[in-house]
Backbone bond lengths (Angstrom), bond angles and torsions (degrees), N, CA, C in turn:
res aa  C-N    CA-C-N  psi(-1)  N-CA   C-N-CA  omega(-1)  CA-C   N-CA-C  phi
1 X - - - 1.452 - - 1.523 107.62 -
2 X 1.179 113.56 151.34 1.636 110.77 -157.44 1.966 98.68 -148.21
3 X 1.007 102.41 106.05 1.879 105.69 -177.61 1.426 117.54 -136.12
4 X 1.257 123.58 126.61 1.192 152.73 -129.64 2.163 118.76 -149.96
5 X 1.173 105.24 107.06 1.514 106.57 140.77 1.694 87.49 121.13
6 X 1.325 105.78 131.00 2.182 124.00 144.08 1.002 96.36 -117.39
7 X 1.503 97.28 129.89 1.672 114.49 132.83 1.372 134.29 -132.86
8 X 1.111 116.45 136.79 1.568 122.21 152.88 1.251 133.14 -117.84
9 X 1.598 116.66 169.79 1.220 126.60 -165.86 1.417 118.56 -167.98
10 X 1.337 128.98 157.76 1.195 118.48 164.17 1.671 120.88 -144.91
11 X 1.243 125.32 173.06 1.441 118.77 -157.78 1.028 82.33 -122.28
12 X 1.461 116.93 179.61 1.708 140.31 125.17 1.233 122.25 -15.38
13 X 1.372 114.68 -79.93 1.456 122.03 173.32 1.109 116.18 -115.29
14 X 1.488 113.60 31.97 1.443 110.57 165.00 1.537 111.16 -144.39
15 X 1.202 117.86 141.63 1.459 118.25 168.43 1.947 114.53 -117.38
16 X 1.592 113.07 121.91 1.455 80.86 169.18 1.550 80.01 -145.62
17 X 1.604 100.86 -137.60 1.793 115.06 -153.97 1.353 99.58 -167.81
18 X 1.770 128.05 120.42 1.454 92.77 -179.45 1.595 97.52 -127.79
19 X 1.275 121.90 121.59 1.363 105.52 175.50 1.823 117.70 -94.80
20 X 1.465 113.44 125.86 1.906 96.81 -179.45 2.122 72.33 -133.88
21 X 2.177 54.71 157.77 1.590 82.16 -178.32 1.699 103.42 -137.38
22 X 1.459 103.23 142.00 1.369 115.06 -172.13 1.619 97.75 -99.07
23 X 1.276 113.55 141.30 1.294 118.73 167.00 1.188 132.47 -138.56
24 X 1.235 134.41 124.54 1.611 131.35 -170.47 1.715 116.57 -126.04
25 X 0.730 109.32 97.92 1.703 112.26 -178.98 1.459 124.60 -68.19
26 X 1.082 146.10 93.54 1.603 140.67 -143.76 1.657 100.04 -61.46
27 X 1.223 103.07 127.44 1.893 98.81 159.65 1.858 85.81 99.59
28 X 1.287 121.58 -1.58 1.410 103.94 -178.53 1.425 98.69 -127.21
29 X 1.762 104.57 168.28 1.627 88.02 -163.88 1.290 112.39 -102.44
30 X 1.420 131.30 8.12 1.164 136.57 -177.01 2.017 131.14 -106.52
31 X 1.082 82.01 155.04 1.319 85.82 164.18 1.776 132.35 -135.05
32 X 0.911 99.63 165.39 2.271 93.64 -177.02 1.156 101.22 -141.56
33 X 1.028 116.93 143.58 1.633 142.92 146.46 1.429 107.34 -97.02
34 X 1.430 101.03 129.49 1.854 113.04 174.83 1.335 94.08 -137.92
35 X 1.589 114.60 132.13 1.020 121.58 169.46 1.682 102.55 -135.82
36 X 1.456 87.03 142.49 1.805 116.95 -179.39 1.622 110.36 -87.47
37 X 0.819 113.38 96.98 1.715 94.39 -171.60 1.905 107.82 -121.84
38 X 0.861 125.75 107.61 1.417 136.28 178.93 1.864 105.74 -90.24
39 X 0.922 101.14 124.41 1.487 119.69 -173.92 2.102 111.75 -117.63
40 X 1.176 112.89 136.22 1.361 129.81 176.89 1.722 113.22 -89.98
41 X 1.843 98.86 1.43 1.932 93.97 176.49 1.688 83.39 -113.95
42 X 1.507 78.28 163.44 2.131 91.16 138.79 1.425 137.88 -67.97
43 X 0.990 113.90 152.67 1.718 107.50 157.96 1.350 102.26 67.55
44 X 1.771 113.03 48.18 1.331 103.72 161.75 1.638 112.54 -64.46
45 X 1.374 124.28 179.14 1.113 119.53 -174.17 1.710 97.12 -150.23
46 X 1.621 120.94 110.56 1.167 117.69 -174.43 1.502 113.97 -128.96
47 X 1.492 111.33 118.46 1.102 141.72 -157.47 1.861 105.40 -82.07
48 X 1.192 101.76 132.21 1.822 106.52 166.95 0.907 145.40 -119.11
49 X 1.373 139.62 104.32 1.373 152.49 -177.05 1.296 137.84 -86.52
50 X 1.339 105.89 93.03 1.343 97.06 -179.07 1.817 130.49 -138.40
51 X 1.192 86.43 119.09 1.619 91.14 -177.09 1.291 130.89 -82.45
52 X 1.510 121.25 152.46 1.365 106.58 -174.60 1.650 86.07 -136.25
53 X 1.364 100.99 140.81 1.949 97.15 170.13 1.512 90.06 -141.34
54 X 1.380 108.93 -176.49 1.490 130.66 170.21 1.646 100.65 -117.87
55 X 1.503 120.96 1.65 1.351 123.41 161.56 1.820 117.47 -53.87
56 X 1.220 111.88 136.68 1.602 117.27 179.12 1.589 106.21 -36.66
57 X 1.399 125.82 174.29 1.452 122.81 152.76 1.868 114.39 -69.59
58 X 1.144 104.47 -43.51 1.400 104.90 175.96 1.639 119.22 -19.04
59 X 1.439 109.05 -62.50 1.386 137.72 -171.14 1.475 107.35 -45.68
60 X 1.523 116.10 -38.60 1.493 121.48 162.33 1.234 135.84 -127.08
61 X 1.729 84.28 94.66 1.773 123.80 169.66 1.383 106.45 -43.38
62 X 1.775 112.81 154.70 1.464 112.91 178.91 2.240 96.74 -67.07
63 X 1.099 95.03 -32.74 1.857 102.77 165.63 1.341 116.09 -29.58
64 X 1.535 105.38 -66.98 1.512 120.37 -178.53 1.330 120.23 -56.69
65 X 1.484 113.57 -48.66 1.277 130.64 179.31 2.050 108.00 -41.07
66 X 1.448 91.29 -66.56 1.465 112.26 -179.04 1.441 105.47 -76.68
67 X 1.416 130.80 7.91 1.790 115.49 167.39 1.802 81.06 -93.78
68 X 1.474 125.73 -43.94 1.606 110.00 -168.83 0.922 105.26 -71.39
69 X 1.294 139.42 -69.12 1.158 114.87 161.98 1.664 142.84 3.21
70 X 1.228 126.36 -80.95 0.853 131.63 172.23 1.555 126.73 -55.94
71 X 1.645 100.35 -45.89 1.405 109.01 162.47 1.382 119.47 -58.39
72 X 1.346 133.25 -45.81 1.414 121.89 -165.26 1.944 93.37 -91.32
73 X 1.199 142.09 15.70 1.127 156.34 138.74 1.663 100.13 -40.80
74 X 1.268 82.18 -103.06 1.449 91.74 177.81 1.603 126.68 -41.73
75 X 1.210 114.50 -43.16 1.448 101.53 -179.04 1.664 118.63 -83.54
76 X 1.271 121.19 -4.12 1.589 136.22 138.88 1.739 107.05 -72.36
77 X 1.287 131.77 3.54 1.127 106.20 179.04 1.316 124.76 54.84
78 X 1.376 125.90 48.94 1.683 120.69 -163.28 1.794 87.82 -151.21
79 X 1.382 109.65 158.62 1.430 119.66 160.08 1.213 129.01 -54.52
80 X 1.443 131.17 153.17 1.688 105.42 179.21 1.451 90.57 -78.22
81 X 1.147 132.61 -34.29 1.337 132.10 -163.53 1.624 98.55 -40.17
82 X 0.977 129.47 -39.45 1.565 120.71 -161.78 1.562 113.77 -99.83
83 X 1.258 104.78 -12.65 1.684 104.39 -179.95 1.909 103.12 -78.52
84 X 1.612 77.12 134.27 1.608 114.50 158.67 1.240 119.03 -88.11
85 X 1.238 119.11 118.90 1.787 131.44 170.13 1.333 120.76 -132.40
86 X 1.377 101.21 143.01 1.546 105.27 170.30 1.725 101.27 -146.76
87 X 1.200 107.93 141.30 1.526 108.15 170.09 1.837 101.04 -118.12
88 X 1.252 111.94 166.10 1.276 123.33 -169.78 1.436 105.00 -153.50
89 X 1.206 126.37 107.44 1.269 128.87 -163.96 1.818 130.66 -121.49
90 X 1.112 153.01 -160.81 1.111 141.80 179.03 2.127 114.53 32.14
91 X 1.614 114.31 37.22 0.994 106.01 -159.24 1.690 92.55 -92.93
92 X 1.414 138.31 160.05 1.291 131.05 131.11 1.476 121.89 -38.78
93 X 1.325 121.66 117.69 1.356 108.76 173.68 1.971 93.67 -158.59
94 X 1.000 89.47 157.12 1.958 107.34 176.52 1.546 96.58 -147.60
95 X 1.935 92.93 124.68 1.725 109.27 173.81 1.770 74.17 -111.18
96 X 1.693 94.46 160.39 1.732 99.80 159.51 1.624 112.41 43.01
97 X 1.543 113.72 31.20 1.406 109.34 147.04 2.130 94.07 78.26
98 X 1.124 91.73 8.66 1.574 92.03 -168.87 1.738 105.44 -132.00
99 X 1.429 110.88 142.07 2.058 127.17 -159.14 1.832 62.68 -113.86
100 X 1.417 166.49 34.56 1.008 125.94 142.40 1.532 134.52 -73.95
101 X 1.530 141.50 165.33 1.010 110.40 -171.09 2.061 138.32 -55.37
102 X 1.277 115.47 142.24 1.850 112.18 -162.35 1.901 98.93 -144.61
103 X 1.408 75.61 174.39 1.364 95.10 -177.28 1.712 104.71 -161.17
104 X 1.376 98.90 137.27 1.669 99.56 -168.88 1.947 87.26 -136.60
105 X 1.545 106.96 111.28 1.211 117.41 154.16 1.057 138.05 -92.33
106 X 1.735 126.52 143.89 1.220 117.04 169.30 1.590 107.30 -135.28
107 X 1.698 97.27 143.63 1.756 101.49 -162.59 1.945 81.67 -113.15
108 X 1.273 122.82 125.14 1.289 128.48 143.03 1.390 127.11 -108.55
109 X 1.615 124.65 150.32 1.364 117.74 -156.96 1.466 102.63 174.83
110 X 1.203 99.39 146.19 1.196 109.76 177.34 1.934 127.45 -106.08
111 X 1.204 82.58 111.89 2.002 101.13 -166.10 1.338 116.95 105.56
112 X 1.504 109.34 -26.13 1.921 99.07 -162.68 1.751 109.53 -96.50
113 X 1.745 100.71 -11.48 1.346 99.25 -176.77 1.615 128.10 -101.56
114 X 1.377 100.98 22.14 1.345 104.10 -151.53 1.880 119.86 -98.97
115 X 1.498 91.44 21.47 1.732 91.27 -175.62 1.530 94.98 -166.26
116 X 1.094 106.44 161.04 1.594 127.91 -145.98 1.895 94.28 -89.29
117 X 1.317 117.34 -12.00 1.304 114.02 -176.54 1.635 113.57 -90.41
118 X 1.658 109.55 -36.29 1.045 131.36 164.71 1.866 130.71 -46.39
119 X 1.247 91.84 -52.98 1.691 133.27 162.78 1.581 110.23 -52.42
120 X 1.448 121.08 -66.01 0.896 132.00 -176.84 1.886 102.00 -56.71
121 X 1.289 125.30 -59.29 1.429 126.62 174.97 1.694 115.56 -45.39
122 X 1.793 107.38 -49.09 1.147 94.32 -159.60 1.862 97.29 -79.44
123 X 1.314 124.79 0.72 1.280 114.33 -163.23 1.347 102.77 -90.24
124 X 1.429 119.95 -36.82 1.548 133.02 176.88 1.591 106.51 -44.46
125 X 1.476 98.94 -47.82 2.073 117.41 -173.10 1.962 100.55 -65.28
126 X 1.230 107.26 -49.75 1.381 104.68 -170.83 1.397 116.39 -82.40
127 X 1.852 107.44 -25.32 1.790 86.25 161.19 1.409 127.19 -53.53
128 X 1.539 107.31 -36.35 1.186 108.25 -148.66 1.025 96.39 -89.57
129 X 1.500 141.16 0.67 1.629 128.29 172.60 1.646 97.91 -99.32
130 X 1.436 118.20 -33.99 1.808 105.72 173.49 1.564 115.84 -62.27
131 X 1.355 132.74 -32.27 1.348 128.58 -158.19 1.545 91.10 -98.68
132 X 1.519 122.57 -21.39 1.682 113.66 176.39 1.534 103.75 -64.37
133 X 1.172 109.22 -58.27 1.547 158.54 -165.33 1.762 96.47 -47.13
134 X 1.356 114.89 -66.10 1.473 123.33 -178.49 1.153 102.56 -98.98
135 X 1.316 122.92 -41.89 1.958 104.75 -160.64 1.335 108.79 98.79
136 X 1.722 123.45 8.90 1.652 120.41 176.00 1.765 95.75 -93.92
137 X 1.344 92.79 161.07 1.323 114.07 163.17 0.934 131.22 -85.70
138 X 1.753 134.22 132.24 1.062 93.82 -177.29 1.819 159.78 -122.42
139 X 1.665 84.91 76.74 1.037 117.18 175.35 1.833 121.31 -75.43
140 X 1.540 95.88 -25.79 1.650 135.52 -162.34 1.588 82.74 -103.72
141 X 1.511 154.46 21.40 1.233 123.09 146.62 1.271 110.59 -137.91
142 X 1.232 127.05 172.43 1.425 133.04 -161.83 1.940 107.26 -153.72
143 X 1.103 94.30 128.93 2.095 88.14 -177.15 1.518 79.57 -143.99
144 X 1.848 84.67 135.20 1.271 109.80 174.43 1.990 99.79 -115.04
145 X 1.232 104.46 147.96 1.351 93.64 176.84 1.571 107.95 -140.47
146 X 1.222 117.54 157.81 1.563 120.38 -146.52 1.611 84.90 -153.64
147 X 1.862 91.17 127.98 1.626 102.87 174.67 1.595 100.18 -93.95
148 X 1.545 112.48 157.06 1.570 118.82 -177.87 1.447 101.60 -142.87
149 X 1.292 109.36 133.03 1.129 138.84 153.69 1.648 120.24 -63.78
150 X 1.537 102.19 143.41 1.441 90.07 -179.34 1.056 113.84 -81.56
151 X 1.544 148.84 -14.11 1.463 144.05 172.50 1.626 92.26 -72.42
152 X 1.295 135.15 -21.69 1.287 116.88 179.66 1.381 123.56 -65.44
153 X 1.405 129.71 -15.28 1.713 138.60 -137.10 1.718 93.27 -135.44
154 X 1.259 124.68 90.08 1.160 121.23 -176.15 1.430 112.89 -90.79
155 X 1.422 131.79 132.74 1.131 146.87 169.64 1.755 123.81 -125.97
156 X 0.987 120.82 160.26 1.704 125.78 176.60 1.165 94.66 40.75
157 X 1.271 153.34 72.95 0.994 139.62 153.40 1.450 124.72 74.38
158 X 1.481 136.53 -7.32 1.434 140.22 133.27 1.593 104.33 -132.61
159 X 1.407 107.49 -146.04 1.442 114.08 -157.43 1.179 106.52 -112.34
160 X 1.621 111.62 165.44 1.327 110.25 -173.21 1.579 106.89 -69.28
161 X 1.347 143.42 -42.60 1.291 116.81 175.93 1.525 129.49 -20.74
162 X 1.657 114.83 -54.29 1.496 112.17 174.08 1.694 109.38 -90.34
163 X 1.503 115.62 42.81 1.849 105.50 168.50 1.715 77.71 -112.79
């Protein structure tokens, strides 16, 4: 098992701390990023990523991890500091009746996912970094996206509504 990275930082009007940790278990096909992130505002807003492929582990480098990362940051408009990721890899899976190589994303979040115009932008942004990114077509990916409430997303011991 292999885990990696502190950071901190602070703003103007914000102070936080974010700790993520990369993890890879030998012989398994996945990997996670968990990050701890304590914030000095309200109404943090923490975004989730998570991929599932039947692609090898190889395919996602601690590189890769941190280009999605960062990319689906930005194209949610959010800090990396606050994104949640996990990839899950070498899985059995068939999109379109087809075991060729896939990838099935899902972006959850609170505010950015919640209308079909929104959706439509960020899906255009994330094909085009998975099919650069992997080399699928994209016929071979699928993103599901899920609006969240802040009583939905529990942290410290209740939910983000009362942080």
């Amino acid at each position: 098992m292999t885990t990696r990275g502190v950071r901190s930082a602070s703003g103007a009007n914000e102070h936080f701390s974010c700790h993520a940790t990369i993890i890879h278990a030998p012989g398994e096909g996945s990997f996670n990023i968990w990050s701890e992130v304590r914030f000095g505002v309200r109404g943090t807003i923490m975004p989730f990523i998570d991929l599932e492929s039947n692609l090898p582990a190889s395919k996602f480098t601690e590189e890769f991890l941190k280009k999605l990362c960062s990319t689906t940051a930005a194209i949610l408009g959010k800090p990396e500091d606050r994104m949640n990721l996990s990839v899950k890899s070498g899985l059995a899976m068939l999109i379109a009746g087809s075991t060729a190589p896939c990838v099935q994303l899902c972006v959850s979040a609170i505010g950015v996912t919640d209308t079909a115009e929104k959706n439509k932008e960020h899906s255009a942004k994330i094909f085009s970094f998975l099919t650069q990114e992997l080399g699928l077509s994209e016929d071979r990916i699928v993103i599901r996206f899920y609006p969240l409430e802040p009583w939905q997303v529990g942290k410290k011991g209740t939910v983000m509504t009362f942080l």
